[in-house]
N, CA, C and O atoms as a GROMACS GRO file, in nm:
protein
  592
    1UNK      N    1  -2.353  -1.086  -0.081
    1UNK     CA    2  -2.255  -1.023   0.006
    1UNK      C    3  -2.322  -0.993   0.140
    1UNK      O    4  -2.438  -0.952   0.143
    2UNK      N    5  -2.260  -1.010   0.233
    2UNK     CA    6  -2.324  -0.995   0.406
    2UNK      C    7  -2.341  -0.838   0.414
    2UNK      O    8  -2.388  -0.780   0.316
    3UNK      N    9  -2.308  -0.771   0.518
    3UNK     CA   10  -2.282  -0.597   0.545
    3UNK      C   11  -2.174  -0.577   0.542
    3UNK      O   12  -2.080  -0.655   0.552
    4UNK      N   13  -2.177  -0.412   0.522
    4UNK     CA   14  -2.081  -0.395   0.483
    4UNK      C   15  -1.978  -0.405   0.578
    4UNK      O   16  -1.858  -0.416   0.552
    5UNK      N   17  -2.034  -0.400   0.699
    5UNK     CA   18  -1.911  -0.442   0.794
    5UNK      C   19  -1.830  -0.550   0.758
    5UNK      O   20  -1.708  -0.546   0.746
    6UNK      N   21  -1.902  -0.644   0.742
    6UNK     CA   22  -1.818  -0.788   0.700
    6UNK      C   23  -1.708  -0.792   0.632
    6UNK      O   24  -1.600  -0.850   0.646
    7UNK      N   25  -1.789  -0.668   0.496
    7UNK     CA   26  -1.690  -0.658   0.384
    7UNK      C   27  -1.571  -0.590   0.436
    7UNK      O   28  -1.473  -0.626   0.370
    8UNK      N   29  -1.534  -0.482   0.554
    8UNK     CA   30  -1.462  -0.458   0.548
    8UNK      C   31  -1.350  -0.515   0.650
    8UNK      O   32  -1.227  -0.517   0.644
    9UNK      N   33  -1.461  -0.570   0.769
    9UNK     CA   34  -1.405  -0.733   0.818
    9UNK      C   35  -1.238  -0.793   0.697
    9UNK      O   36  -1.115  -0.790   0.698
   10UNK      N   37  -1.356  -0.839   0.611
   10UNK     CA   38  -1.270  -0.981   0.502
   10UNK      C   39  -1.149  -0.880   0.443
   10UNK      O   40  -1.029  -0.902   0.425
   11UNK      N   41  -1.239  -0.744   0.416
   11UNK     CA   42  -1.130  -0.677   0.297
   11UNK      C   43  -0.983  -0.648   0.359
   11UNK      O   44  -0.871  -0.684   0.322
   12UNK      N   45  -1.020  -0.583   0.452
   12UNK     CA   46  -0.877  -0.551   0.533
   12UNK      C   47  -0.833  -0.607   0.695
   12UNK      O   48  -0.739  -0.557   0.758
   13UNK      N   49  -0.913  -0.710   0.743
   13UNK     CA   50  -0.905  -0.768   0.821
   13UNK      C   51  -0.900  -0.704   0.977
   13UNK      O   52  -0.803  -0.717   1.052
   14UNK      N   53  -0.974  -0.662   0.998
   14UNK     CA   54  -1.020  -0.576   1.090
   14UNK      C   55  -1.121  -0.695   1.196
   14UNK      O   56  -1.237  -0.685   1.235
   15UNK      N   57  -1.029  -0.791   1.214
   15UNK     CA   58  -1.100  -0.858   1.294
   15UNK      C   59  -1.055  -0.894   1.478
   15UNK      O   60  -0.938  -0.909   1.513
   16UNK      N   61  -1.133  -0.899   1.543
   16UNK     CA   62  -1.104  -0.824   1.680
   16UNK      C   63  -1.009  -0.948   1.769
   16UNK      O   64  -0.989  -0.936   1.890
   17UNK      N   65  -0.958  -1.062   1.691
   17UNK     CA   66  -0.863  -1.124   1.759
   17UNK      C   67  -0.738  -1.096   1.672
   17UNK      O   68  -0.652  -1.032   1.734
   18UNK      N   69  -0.724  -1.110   1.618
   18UNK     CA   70  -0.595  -1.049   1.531
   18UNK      C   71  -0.503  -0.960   1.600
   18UNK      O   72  -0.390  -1.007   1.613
   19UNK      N   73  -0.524  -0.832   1.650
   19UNK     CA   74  -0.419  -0.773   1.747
   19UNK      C   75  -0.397  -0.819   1.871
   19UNK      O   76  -0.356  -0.737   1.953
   20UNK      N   77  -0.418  -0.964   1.915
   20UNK     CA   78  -0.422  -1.022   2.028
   20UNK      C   79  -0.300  -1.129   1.981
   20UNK      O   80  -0.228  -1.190   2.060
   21UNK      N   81  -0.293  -1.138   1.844
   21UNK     CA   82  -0.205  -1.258   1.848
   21UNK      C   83  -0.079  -1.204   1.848
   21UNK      O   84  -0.057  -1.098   1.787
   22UNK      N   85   0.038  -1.282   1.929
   22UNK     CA   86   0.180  -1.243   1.978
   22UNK      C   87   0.242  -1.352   1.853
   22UNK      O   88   0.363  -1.331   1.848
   23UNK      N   89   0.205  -1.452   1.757
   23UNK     CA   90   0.273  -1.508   1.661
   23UNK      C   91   0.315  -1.438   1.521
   23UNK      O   92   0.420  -1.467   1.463
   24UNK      N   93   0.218  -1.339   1.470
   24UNK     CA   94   0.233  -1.307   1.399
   24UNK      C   95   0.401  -1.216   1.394
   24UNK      O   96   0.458  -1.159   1.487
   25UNK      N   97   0.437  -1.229   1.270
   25UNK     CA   98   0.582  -1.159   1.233
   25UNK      C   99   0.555  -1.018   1.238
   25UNK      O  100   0.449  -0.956   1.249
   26UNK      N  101   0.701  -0.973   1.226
   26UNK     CA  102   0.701  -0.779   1.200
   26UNK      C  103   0.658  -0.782   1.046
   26UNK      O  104   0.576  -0.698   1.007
   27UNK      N  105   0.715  -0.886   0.951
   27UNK     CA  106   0.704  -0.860   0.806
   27UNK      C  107   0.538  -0.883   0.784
   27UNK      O  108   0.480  -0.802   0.712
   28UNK      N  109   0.490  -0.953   0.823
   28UNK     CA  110   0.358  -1.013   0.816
   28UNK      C  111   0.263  -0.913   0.820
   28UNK      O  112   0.192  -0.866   0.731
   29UNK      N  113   0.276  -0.872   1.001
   29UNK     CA  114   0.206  -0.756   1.051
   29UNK      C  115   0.183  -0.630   0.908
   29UNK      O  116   0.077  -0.596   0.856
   30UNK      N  117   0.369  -0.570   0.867
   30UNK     CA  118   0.364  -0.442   0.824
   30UNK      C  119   0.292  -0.486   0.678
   30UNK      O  120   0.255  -0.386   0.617
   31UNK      N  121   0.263  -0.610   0.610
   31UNK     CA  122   0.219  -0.663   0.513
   31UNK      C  123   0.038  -0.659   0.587
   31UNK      O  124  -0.046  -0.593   0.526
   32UNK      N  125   0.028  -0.679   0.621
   32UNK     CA  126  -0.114  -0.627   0.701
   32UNK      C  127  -0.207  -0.506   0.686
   32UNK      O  128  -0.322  -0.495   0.643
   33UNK      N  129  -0.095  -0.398   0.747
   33UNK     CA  130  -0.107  -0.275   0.772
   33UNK      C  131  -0.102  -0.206   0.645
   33UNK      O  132  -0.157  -0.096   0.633
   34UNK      N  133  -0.029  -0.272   0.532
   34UNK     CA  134  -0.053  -0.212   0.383
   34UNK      C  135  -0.158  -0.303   0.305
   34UNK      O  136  -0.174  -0.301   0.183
   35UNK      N  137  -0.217  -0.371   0.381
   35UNK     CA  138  -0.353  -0.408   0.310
   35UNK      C  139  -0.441  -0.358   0.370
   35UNK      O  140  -0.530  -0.318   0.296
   36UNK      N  141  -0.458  -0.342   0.473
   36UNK     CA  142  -0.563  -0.246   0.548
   36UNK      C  143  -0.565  -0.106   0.477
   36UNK      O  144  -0.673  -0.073   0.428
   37UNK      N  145  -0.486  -0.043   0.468
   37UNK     CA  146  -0.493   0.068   0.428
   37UNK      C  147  -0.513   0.082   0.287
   37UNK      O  148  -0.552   0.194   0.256
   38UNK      N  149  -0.497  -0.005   0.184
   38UNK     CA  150  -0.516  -0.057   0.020
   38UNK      C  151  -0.676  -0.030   0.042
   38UNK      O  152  -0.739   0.066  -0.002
   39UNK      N  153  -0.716  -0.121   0.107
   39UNK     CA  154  -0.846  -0.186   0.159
   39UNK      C  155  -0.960  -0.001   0.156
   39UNK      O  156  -1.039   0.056   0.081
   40UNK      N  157  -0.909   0.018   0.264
   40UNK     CA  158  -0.976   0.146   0.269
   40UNK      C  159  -0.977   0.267   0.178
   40UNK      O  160  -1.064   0.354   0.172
   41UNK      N  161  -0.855   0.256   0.099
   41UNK     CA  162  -0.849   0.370   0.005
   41UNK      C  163  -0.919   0.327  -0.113
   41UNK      O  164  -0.994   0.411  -0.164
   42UNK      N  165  -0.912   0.230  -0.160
   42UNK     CA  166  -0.979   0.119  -0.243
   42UNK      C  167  -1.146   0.164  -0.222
   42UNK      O  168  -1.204   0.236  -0.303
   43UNK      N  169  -1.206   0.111  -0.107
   43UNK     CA  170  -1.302   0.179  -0.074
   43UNK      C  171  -1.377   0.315  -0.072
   43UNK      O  172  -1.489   0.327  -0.121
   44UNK      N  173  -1.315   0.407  -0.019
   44UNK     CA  174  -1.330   0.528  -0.059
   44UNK      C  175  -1.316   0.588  -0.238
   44UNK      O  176  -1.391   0.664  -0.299
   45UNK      N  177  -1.215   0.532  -0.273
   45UNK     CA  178  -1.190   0.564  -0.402
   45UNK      C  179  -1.340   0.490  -0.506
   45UNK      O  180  -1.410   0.551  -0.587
   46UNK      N  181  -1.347   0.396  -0.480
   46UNK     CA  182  -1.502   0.297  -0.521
   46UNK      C  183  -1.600   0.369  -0.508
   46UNK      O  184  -1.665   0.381  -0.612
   47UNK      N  185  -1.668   0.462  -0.356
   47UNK     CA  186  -1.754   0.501  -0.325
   47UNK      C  187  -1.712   0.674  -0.340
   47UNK      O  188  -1.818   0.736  -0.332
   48UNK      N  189  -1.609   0.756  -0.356
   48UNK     CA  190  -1.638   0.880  -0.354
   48UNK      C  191  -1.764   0.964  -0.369
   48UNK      O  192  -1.776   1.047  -0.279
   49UNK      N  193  -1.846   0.963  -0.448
   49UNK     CA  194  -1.980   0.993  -0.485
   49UNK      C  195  -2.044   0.978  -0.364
   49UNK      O  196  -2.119   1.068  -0.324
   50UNK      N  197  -2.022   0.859  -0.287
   50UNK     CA  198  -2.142   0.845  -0.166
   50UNK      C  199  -2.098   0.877  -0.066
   50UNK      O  200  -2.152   0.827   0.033
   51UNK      N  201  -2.012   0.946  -0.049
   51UNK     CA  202  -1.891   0.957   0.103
   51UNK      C  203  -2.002   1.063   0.153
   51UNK      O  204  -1.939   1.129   0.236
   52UNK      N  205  -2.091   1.100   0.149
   52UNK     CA  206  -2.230   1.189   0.234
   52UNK      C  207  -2.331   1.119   0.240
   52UNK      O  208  -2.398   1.162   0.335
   53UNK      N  209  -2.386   1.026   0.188
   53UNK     CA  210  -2.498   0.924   0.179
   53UNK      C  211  -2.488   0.875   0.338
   53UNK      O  212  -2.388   0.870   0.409
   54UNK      N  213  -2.608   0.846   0.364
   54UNK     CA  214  -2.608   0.814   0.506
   54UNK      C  215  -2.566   0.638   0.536
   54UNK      O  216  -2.536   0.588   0.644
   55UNK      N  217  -2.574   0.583   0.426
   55UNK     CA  218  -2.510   0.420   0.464
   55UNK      C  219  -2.363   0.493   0.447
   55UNK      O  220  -2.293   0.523   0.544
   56UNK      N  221  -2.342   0.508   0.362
   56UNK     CA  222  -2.136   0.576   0.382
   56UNK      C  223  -2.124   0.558   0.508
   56UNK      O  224  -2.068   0.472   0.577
   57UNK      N  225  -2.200   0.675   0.533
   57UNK     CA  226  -2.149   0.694   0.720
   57UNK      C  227  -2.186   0.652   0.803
   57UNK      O  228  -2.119   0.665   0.905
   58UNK      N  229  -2.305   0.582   0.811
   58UNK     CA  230  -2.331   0.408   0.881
   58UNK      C  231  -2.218   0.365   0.877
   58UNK      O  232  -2.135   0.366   0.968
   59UNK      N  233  -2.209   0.327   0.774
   59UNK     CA  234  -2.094   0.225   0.754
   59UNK      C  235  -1.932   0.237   0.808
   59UNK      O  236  -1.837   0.161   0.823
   60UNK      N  237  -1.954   0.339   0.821
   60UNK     CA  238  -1.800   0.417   0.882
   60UNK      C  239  -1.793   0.420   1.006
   60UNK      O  240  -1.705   0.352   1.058
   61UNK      N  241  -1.866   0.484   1.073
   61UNK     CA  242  -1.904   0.472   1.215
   61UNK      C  243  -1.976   0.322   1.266
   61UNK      O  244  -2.021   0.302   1.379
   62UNK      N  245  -1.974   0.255   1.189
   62UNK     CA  246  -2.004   0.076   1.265
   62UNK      C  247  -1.818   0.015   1.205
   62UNK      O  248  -1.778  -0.098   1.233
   63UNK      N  249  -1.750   0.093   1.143
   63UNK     CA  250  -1.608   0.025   1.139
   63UNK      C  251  -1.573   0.087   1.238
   63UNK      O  252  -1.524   0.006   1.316
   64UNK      N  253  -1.570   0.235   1.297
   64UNK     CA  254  -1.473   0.245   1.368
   64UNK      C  255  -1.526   0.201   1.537
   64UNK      O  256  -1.488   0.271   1.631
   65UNK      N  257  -1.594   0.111   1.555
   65UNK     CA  258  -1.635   0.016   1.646
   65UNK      C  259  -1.506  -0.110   1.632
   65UNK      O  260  -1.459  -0.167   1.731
   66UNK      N  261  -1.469  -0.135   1.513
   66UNK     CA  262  -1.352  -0.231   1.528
   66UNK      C  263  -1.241  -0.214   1.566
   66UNK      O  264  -1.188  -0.109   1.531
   67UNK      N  265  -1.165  -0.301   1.646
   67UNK     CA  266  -1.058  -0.200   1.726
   67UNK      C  267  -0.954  -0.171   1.614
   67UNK      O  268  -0.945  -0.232   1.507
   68UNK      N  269  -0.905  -0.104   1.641
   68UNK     CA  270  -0.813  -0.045   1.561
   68UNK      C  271  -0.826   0.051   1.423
   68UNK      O  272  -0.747   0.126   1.367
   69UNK      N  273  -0.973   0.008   1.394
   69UNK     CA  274  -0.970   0.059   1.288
   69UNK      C  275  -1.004   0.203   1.228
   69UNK      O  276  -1.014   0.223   1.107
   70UNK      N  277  -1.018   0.284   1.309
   70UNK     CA  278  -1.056   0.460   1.310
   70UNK      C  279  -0.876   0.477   1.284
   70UNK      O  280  -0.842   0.532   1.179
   71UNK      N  281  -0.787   0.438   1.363
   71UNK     CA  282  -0.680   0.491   1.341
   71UNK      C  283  -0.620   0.473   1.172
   71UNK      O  284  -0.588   0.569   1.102
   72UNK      N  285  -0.616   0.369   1.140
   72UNK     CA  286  -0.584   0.273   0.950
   72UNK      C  287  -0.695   0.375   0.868
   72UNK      O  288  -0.674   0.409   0.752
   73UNK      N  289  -0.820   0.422   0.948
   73UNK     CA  290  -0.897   0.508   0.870
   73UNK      C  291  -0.845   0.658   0.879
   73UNK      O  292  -0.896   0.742   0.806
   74UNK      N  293  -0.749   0.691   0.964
   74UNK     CA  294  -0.725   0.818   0.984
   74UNK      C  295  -0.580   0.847   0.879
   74UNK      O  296  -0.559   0.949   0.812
   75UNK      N  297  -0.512   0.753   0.886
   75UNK     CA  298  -0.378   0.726   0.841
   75UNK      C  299  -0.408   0.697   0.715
   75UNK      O  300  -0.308   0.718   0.646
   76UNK      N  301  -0.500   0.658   0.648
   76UNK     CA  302  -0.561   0.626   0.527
   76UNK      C  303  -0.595   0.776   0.425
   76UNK      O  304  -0.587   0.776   0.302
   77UNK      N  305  -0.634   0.897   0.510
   77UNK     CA  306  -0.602   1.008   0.476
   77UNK      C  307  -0.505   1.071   0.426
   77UNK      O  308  -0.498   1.152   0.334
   78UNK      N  309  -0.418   1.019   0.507
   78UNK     CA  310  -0.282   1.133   0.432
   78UNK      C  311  -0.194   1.053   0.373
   78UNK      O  312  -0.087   1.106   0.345
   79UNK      N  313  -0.210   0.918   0.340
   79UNK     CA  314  -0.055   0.838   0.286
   79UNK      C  315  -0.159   0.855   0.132
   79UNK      O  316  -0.281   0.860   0.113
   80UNK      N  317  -0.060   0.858   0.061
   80UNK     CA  318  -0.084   0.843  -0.106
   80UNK      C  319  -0.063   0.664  -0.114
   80UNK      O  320   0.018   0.598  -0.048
   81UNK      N  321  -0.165   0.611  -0.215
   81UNK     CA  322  -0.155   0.465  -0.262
   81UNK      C  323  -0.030   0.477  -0.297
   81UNK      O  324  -0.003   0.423  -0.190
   82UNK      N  325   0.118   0.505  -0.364
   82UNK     CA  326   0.190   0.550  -0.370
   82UNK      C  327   0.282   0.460  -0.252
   82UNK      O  328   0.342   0.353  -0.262
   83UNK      N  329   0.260   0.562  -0.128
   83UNK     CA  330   0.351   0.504  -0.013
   83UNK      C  331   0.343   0.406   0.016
   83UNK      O  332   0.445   0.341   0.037
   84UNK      N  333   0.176   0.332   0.037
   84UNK     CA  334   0.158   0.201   0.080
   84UNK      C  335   0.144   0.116  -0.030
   84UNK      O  336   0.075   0.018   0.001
   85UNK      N  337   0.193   0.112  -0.179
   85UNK     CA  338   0.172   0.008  -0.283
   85UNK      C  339   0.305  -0.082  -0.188
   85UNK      O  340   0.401  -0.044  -0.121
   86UNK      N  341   0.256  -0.199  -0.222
   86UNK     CA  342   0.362  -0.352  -0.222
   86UNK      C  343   0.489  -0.349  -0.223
   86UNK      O  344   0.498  -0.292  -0.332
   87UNK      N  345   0.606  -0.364  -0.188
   87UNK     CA  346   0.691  -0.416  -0.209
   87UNK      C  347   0.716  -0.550  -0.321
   87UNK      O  348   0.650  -0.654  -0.321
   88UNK      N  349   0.817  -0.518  -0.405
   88UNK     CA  350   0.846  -0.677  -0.488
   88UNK      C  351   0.956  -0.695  -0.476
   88UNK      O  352   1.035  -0.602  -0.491
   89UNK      N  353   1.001  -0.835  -0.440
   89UNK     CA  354   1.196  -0.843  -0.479
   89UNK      C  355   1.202  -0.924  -0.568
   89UNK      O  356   1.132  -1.017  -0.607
   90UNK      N  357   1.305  -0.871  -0.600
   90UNK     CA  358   1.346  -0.894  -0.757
   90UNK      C  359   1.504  -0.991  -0.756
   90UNK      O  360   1.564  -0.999  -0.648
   91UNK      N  361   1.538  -1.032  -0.828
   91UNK     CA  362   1.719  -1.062  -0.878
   91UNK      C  363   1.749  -0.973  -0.978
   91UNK      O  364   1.698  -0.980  -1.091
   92UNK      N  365   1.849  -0.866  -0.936
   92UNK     CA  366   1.902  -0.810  -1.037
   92UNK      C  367   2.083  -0.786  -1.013
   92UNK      O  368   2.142  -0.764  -0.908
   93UNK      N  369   2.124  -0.795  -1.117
   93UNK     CA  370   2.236  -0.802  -1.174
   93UNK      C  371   2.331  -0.664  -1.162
   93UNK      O  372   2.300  -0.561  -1.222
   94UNK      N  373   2.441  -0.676  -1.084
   94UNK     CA  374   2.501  -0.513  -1.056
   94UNK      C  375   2.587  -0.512  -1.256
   94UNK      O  376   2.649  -0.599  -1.318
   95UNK      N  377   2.556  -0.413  -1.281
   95UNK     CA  378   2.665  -0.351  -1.396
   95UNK      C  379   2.793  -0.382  -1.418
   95UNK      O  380   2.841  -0.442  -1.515
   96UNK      N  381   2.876  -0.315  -1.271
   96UNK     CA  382   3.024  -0.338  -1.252
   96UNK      C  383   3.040  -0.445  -1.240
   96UNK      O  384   3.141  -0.489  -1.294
   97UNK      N  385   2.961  -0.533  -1.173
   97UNK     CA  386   3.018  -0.622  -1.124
   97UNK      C  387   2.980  -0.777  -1.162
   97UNK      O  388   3.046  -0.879  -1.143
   98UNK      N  389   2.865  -0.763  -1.214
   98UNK     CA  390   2.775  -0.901  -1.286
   98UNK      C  391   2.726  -0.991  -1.144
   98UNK      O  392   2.642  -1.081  -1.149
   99UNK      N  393   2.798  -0.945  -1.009
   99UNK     CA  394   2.678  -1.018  -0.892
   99UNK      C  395   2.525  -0.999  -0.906
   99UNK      O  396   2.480  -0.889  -0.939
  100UNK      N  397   2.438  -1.114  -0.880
  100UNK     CA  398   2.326  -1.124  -0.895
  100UNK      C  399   2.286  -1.096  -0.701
  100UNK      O  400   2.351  -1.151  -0.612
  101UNK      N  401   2.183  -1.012  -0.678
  101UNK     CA  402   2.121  -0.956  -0.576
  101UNK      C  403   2.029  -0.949  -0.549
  101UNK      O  404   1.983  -0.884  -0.642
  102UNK      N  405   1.913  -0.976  -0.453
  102UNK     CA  406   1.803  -0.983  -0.454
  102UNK      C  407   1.791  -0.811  -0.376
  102UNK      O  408   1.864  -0.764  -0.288
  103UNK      N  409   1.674  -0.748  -0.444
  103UNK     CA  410   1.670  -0.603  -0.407
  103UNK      C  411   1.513  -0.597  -0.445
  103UNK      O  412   1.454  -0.666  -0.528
  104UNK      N  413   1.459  -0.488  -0.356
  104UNK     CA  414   1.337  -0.431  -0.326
  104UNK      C  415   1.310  -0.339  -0.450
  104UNK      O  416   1.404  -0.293  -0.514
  105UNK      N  417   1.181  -0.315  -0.483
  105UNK     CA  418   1.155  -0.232  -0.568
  105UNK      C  419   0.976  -0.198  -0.566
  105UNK      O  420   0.893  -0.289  -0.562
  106UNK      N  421   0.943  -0.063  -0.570
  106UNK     CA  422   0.838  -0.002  -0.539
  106UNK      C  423   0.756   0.031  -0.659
  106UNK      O  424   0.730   0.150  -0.674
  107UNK      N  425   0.696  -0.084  -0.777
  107UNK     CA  426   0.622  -0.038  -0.914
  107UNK      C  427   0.488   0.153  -0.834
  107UNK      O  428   0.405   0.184  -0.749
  108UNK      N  429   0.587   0.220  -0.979
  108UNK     CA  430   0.464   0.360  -0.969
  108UNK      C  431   0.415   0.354  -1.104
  108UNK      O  432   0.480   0.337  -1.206
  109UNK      N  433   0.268   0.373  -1.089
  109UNK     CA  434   0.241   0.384  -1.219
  109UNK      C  435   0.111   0.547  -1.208
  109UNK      O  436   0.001   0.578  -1.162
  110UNK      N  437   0.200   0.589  -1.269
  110UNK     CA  438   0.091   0.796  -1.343
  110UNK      C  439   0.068   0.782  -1.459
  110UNK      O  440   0.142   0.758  -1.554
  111UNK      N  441  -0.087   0.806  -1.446
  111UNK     CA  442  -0.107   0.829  -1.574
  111UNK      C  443  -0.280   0.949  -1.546
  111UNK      O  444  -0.357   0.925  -1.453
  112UNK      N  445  -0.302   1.058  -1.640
  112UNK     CA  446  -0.394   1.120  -1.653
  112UNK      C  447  -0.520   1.077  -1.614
  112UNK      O  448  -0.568   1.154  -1.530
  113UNK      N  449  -0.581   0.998  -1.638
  113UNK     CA  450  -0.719   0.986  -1.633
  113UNK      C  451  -0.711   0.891  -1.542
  113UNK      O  452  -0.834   0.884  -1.543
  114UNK      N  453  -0.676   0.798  -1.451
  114UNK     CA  454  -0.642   0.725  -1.348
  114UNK      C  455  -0.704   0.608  -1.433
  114UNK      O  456  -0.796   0.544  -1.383
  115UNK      N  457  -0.639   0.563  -1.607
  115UNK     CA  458  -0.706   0.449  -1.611
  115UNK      C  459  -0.571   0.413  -1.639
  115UNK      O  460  -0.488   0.501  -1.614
  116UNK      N  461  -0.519   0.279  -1.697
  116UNK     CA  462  -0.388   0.230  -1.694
  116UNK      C  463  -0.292   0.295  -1.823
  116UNK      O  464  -0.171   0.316  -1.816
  117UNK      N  465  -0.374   0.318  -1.934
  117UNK     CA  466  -0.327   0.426  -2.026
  117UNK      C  467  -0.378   0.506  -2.116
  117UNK      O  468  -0.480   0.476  -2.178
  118UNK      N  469  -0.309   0.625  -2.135
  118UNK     CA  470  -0.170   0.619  -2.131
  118UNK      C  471  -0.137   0.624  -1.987
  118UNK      O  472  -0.216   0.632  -1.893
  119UNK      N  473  -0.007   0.616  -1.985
  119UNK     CA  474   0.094   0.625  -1.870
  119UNK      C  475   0.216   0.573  -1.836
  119UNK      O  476   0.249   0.459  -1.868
  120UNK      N  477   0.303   0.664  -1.763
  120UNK     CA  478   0.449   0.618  -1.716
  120UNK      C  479   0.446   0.520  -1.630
  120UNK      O  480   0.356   0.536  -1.548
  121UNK      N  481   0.516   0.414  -1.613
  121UNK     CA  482   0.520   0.352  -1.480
  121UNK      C  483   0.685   0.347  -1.481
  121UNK      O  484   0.761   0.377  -1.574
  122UNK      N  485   0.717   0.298  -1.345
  122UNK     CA  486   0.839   0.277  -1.352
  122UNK      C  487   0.876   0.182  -1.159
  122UNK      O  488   0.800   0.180  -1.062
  123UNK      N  489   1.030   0.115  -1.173
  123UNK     CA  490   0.972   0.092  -1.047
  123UNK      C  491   1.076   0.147  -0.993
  123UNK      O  492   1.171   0.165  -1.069
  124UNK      N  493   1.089   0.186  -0.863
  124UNK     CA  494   1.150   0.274  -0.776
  124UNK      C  495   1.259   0.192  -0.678
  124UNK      O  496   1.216   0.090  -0.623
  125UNK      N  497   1.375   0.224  -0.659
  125UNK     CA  498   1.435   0.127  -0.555
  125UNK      C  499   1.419   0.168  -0.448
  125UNK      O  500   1.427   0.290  -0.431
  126UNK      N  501   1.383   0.057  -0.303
  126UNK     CA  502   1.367   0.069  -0.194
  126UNK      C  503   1.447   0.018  -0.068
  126UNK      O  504   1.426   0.058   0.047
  127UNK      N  505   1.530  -0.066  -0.100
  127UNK     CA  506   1.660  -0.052  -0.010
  127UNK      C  507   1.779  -0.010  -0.094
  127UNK      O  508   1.794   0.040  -0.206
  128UNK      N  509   1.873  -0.060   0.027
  128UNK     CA  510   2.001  -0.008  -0.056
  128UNK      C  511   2.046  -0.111  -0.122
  128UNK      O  512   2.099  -0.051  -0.215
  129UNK      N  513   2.064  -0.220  -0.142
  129UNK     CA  514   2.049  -0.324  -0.275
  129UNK      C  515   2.035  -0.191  -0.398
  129UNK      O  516   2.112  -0.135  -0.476
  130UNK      N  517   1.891  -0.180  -0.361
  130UNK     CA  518   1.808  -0.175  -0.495
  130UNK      C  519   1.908  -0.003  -0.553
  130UNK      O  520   1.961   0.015  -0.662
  131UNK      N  521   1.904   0.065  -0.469
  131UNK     CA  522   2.048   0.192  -0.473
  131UNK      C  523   2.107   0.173  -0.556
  131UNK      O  524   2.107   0.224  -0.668
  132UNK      N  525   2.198   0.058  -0.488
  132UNK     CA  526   2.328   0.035  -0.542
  132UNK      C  527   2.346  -0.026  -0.702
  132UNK      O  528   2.430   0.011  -0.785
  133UNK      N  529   2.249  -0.122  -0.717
  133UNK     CA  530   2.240  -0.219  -0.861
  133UNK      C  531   2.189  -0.061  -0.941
  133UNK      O  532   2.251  -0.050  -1.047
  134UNK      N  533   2.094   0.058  -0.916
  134UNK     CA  534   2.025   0.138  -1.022
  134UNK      C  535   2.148   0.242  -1.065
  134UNK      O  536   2.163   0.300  -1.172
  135UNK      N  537   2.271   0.250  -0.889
  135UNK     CA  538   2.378   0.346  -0.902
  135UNK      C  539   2.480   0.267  -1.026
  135UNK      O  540   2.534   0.347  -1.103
  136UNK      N  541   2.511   0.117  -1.051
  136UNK     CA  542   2.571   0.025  -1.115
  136UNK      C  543   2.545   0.116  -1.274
  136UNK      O  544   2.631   0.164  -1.347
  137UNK      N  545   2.450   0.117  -1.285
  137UNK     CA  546   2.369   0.132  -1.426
  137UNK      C  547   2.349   0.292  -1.468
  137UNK      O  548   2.306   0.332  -1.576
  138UNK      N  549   2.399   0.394  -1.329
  138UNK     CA  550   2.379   0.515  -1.362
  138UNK      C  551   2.230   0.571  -1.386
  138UNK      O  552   2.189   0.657  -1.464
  139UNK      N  553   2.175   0.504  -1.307
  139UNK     CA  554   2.054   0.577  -1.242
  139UNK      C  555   2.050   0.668  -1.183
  139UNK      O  556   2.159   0.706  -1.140
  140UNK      N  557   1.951   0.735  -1.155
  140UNK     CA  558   1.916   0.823  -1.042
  140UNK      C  559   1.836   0.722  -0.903
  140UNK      O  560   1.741   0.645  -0.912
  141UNK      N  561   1.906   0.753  -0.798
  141UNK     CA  562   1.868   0.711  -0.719
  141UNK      C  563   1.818   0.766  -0.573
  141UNK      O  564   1.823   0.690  -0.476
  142UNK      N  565   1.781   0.868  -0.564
  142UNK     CA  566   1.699   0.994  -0.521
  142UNK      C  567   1.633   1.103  -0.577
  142UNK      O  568   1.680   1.165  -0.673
  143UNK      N  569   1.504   1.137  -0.512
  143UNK     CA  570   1.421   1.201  -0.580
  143UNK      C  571   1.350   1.276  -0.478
  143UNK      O  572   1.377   1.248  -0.361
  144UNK      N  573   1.269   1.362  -0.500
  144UNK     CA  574   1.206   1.423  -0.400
  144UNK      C  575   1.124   1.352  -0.305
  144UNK      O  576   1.066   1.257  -0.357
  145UNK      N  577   1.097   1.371  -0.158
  145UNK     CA  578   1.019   1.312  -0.067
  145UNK      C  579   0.861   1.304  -0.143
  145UNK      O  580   0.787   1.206  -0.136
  146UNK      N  581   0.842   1.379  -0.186
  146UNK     CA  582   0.700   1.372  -0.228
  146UNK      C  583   0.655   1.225  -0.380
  146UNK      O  584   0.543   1.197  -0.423
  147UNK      N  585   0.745   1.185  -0.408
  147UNK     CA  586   0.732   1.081  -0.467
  147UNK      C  587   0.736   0.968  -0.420
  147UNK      O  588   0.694   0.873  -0.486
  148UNK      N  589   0.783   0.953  -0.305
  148UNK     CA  590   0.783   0.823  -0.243
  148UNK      C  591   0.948   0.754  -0.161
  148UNK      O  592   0.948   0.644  -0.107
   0.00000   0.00000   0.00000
């Protein structure tokens, strides 16, 4: 493996022509911006133990030399993996009505010991598609801000 700059270069793409390019999409970009931030929490979460070690903070202070990237590190603070997990679309089927719909959906998965189990997962709807097909079925389809 090169330094760790590199790594975080490749991991979340923190590379200094990239915000120069005018081709890239809005979907692309915001698909970006939730890997960057995966990237870094990922990281931190990997290294907690060393977040005082003096390469940690080498290493931190030679990223935020990359443009943009002190801010994705600042914003990386307060969003829960949670807010920035993936988007998936799905085909699902309304109740009333048997139309088939393509709708957004946000997989959460809690569980105690942060290993995969035990634990609840479930996936969350994120447009109004996804609303409407969970309202079809008599879901709940609001929940507190703090879940996502």
């Amino acid at each position: 493996m090169g330094s760790i700059a590199d790594w975080m270069r490749e991991r979340c793409h923190f590379h200094p022509d990239f915000g120069r390019r005018s081709t890239i999409s809005p979907e692309a970009r915001a698909l970006w911006q939730q890997h960057a931030l995966s990237g870094i929490q990922l990281f931190k979460q990997q290294n907690v133990l060393s977040q005082y070690d003096a390469w940690y903070q080498q290493s931190v202070q030679q990223w935020c030399e990359l443009p943009g990237f002190q801010a994705y590190w600042e914003k990386a603070r307060k969003v829960t993996r949670q807010e920035i997990a993936p988007t998936k679309v799905v085909l699902a089927r309304m109740a009333t009505t048997g139309e088939v719909l393509p709708i957004r959906l946000r997989h959460m998965l809690v569980s105690v010991s942060g290993k995969i189990s035990p634990a609840v997962s479930a996936f969350l709807p994120v447009d109004e598609a996804a609303r409407a097909v969970y309202t079809s079925f008599g879901s709940v389809t609001s929940w507190p801000s703090s879940v996502g």
